[in-house]
PAVEX-512656 format. One record per residue: residue in three letters; residue number from 1; x, y, z of N, C-alpha, C in turn. Coordinates in steps of 0.2 Angstrom, whole numbers, always signed. Example, Ala and Ser with C-alpha at 12.3 -4.5 7.8 and 13.67 -1.06 7.14 Angstrom:
REM PAVEX-512656
SITE  aa   i  n_px  n_py  n_pz ca_px ca_py ca_pz  c_px  c_py  c_pz
SITE ALA   1   +66   -28   +39   +62   -22   +39   +66   -16   +39
SITE SER   2   +64   -11   +35   +68    -5   +36   +64    +0   +39
REM end
This chain:
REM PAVEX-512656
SITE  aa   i  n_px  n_py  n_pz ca_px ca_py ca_pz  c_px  c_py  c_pz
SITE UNK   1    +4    -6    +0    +0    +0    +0    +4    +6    +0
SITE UNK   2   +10    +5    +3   +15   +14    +4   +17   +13    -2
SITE UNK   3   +21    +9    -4   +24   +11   -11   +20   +10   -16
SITE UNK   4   +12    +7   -16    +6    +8   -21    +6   +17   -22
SITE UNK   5    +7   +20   -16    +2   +26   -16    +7   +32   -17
SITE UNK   6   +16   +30   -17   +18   +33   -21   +21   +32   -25
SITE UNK   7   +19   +27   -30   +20   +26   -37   +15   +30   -41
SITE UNK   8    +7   +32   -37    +6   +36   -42    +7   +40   -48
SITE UNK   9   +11   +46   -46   +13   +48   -52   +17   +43   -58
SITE UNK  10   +21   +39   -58   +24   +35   -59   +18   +32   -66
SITE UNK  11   +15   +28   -63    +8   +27   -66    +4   +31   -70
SITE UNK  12    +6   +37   -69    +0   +43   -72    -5   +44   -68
SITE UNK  13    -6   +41   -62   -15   +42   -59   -13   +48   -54
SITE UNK  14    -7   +51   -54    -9   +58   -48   -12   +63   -53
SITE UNK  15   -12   +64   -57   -14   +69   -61   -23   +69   -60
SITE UNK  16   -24   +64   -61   -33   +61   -64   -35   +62   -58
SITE UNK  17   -32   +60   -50   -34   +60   -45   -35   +67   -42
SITE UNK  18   -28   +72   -44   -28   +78   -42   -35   +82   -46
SITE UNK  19   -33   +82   -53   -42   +85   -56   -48   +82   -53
SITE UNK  20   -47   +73   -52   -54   +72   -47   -56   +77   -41
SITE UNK  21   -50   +77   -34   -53   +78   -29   -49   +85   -28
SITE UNK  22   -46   +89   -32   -42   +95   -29   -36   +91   -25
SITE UNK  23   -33   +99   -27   -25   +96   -22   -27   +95   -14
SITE UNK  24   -31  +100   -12   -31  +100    -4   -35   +91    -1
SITE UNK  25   -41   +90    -5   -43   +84    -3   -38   +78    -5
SITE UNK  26   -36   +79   -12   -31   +76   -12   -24   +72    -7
SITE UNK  27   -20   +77    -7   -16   +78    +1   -19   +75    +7
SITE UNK  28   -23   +76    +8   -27   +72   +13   -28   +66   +10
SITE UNK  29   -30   +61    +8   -32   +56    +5   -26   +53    +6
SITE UNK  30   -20   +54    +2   -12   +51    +2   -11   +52    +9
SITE UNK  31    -9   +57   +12    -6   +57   +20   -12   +53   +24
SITE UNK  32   -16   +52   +25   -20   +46   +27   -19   +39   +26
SITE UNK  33   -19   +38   +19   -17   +31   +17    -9   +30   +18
SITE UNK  34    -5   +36   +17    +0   +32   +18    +4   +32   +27
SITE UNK  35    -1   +37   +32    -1   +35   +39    -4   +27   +40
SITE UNK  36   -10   +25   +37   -13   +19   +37    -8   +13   +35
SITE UNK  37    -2   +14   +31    +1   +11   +27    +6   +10   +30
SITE UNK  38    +7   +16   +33   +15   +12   +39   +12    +8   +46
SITE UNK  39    +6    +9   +48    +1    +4   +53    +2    +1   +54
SITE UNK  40    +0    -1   +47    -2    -8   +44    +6   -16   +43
SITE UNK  41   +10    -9   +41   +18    -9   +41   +21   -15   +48
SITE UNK  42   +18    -9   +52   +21   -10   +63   +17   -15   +65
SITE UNK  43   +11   -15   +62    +6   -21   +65   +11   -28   +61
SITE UNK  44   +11   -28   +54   +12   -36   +52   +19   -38   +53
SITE UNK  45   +23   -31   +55   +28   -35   +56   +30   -36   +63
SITE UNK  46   +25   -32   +68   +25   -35   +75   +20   -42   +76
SITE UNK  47   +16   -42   +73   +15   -51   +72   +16   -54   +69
SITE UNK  48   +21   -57   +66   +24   -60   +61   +27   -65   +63
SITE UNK  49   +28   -71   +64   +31   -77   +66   +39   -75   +67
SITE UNK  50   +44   -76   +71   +50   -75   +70   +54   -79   +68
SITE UNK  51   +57   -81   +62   +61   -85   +58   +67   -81   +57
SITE UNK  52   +71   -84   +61   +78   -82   +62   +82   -85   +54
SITE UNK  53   +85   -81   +51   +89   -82   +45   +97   -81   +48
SITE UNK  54   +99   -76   +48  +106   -75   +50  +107   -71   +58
SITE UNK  55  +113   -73   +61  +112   -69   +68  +118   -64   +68
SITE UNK  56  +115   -57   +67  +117   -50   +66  +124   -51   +70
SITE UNK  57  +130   -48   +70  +136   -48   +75  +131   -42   +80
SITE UNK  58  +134   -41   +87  +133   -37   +91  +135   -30   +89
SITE UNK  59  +140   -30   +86  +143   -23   +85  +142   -18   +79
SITE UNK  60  +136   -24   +76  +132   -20   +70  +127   -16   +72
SITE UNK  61  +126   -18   +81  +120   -12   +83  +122    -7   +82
SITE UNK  62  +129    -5   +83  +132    +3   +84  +131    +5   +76
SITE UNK  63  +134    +0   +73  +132    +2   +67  +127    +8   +64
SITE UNK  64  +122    +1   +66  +115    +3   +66  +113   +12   +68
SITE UNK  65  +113   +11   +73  +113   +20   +80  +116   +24   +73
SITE UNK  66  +123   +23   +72  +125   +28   +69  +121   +30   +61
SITE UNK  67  +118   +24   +59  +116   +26   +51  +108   +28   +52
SITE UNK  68  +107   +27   +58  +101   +31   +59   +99   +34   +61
SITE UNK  69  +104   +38   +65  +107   +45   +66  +107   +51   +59
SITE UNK  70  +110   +48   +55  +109   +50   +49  +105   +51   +44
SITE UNK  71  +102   +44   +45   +97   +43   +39   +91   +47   +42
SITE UNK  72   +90   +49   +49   +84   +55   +52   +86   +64   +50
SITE UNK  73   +93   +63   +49   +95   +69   +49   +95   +71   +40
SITE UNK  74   +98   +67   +36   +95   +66   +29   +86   +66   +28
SITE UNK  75   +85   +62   +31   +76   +62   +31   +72   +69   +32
SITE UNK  76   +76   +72   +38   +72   +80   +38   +75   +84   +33
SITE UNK  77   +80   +84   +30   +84   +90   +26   +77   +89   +20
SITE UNK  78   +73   +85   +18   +68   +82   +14   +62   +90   +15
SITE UNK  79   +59   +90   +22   +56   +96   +24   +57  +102   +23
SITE UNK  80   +65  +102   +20   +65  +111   +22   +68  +113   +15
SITE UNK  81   +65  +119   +14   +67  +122    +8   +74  +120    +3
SITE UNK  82   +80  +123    +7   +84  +125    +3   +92  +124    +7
SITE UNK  83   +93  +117    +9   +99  +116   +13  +104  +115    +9
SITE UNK  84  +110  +114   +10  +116  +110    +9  +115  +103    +6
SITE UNK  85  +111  +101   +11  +110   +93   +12  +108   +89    +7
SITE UNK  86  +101   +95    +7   +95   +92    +2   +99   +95    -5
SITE UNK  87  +104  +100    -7  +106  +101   -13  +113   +95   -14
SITE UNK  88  +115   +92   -10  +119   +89   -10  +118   +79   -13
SITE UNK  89  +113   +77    -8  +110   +73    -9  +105   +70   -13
SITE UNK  90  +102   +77   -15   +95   +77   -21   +90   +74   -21
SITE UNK  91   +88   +69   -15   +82   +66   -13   +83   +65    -7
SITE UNK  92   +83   +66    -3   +83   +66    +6   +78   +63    +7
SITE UNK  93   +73   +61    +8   +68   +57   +10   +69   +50    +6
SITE UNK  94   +72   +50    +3   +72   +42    -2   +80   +40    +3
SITE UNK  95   +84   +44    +2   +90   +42    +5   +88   +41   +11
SITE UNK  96   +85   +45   +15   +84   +44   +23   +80   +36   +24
SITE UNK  97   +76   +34   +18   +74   +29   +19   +78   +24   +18
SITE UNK  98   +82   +24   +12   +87   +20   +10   +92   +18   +17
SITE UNK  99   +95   +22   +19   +99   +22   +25   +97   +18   +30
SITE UNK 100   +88   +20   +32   +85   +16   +39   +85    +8   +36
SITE UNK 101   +81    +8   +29   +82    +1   +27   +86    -3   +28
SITE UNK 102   +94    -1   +27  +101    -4   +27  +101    -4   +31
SITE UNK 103  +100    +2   +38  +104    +0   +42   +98    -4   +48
SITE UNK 104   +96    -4   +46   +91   -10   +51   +92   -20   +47
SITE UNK 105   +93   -18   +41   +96   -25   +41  +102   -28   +41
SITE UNK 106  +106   -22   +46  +112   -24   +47  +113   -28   +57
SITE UNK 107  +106   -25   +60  +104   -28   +64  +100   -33   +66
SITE UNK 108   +95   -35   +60   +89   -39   +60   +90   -43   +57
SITE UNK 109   +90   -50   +59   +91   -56   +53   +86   -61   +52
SITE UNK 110   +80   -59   +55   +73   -62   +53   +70   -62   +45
SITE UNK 111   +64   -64   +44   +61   -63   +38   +59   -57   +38
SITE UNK 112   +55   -58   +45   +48   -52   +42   +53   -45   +42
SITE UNK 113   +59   -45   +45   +62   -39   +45   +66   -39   +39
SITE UNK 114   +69   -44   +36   +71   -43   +29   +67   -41   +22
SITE UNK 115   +61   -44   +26   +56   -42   +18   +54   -35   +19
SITE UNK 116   +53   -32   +26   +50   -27   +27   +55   -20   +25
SITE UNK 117   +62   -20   +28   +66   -16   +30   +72   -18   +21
SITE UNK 118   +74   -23   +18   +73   -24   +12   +71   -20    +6
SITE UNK 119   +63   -24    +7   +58   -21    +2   +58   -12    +0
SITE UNK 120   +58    -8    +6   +60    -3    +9   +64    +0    +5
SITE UNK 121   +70    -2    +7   +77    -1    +4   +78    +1    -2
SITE UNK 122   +77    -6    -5   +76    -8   -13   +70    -3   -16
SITE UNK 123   +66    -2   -14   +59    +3   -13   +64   +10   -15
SITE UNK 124   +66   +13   -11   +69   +18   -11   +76   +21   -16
SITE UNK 125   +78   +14   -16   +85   +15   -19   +83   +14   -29
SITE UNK 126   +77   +12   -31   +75   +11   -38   +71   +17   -40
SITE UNK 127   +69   +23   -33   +64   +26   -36   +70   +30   -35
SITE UNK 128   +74   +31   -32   +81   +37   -34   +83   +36   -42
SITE UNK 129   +84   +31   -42   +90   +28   -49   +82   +32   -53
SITE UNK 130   +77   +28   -54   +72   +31   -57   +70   +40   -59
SITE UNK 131   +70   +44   -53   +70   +51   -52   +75   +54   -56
SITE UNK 132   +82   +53   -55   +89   +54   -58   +88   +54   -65
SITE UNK 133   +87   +47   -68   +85   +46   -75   +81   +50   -79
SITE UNK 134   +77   +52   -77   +71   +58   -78   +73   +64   -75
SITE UNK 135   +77   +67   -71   +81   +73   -70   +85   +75   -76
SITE UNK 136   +91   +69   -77   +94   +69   -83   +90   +72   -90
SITE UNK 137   +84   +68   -91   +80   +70   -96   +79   +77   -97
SITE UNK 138   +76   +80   -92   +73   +85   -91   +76   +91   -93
SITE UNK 139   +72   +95   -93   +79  +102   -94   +77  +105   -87
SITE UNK 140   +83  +110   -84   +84  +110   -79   +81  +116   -75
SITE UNK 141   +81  +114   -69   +75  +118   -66   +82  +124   -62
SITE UNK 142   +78  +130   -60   +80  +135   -54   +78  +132   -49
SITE UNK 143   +83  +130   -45   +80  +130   -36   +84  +136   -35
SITE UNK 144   +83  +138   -26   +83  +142   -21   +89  +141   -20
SITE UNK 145   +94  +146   -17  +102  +145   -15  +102  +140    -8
SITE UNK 146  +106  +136    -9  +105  +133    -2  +107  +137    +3
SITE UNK 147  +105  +136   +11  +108  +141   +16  +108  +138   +22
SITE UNK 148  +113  +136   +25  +116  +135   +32  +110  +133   +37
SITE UNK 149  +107  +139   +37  +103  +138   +44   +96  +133   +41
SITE UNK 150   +96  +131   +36   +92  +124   +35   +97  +117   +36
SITE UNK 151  +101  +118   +34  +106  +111   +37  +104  +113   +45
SITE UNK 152  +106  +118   +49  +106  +116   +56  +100  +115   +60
SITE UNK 153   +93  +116   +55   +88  +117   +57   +86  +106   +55
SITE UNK 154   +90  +104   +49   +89   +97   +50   +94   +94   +53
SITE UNK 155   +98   +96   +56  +101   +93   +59   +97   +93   +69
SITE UNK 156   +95   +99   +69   +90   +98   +74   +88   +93   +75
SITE UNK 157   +81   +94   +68   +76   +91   +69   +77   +84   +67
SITE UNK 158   +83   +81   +63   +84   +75   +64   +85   +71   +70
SITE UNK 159   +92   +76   +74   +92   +72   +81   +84   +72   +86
SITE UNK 160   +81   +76   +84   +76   +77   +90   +72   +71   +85
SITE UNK 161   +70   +68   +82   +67   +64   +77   +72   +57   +81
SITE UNK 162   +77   +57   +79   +81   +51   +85   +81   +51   +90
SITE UNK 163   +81   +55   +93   +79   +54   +99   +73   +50  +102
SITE UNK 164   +67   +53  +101   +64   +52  +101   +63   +42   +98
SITE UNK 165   +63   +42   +91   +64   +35   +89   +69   +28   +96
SITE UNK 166   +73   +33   +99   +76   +30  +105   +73   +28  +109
SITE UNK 167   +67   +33  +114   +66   +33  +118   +57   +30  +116
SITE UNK 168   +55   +29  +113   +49   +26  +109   +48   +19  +106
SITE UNK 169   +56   +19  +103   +53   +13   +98   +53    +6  +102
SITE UNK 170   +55    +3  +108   +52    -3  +111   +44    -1  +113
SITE UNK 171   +39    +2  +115   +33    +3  +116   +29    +5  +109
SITE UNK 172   +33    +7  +105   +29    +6   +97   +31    +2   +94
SITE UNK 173   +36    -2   +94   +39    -8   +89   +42   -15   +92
SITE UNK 174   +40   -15  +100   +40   -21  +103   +50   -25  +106
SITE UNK 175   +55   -18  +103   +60   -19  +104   +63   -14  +107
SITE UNK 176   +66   -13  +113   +68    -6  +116   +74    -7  +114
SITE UNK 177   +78    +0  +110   +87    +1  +112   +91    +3  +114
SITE UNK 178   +88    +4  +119   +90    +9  +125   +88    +5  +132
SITE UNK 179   +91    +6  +136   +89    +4  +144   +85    +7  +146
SITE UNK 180   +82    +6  +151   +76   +10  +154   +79   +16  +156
SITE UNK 181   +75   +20  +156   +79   +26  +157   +77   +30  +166
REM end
């Protein structure tokens, strides 16, 4: 359903759906389904039988901490106008997912988290390569100059987005990593 519902344009169906229902009801509909989509996500992969494939080293956790530090701090440069980051990078939220993909399967060696944080990955990393391909095509747009105080404002807001993911994700995802605090 998440990567149905951003393939749309891909497909041609955002166009048809935006003339359908306006952008405003539009936008709602997609942020909707794709909150319902990550749910649905936490649900099947917190019930899913655990079938251990391979057993992660210990010291791929740190790994992990650190790419996901990143890939939160990449993931917000996605929200802000005109960063360093986001000119650097050129899709920060595909990258930021790419990153969380990887690095969760650097500490997860079950199915459900292979197909899930995988699929993800793969998901993210074909719809860059895709974007780039059709950038190259395109003739070139004006953006905005990038400017400092949005890198520091996603760098904020990335740590504070980690942070929280720290303090959160065993009561929302059934695995804490962190101690109690």
């Amino acid at each position: 359903m998440f990567i149905c519902l951003h393939a749309l344009r891909t497909f041609g169906w955002r166009e048809t759906l935006l003339q359908r229902f306006g952008q405003k009801q539009y936008r709602l509909m997609i942020s909707a389904g794709i909150c319902l989509s990550v749910l649905l996500m936490i649900a099947g992969k917190s019930s899913a039988d655990f079938v251990q494939i391979w057993v992660p080293p210990y010291f791929l956790r740190e790994l992990t901490n650190l790419l996901m530090l990143s890939a939160c701090i990449v993931f917000s440069a996605g929200f802000l106008p005109a960063s360093h980051t986001r000119a650097l990078v050129g899709h920060p939220m595909l990258t930021g997912i790419f990153i969380w993909g990887a690095a969760h399967l650097f500490s997860n060696g079950d199915v459900a988290s292979m197909l899930l944080f995988g699929s993800l990955a793969l998901w993210a990393a074909l719809k860059i390569w895709t974007l780039e391909a059709r950038r190259r095509c395109a003739m070139p747009v004006a953006s905005a100059r990038p400017a400092l105080q949005w890198d520091a404002a996603a760098i904020l807001l990335g740590m504070i987005a980690y942070g929280a993911l720290l303090v959160f994700h065993g009561p929302l995802f059934g695995f804490a990593v962190t101690g109690p605090l």
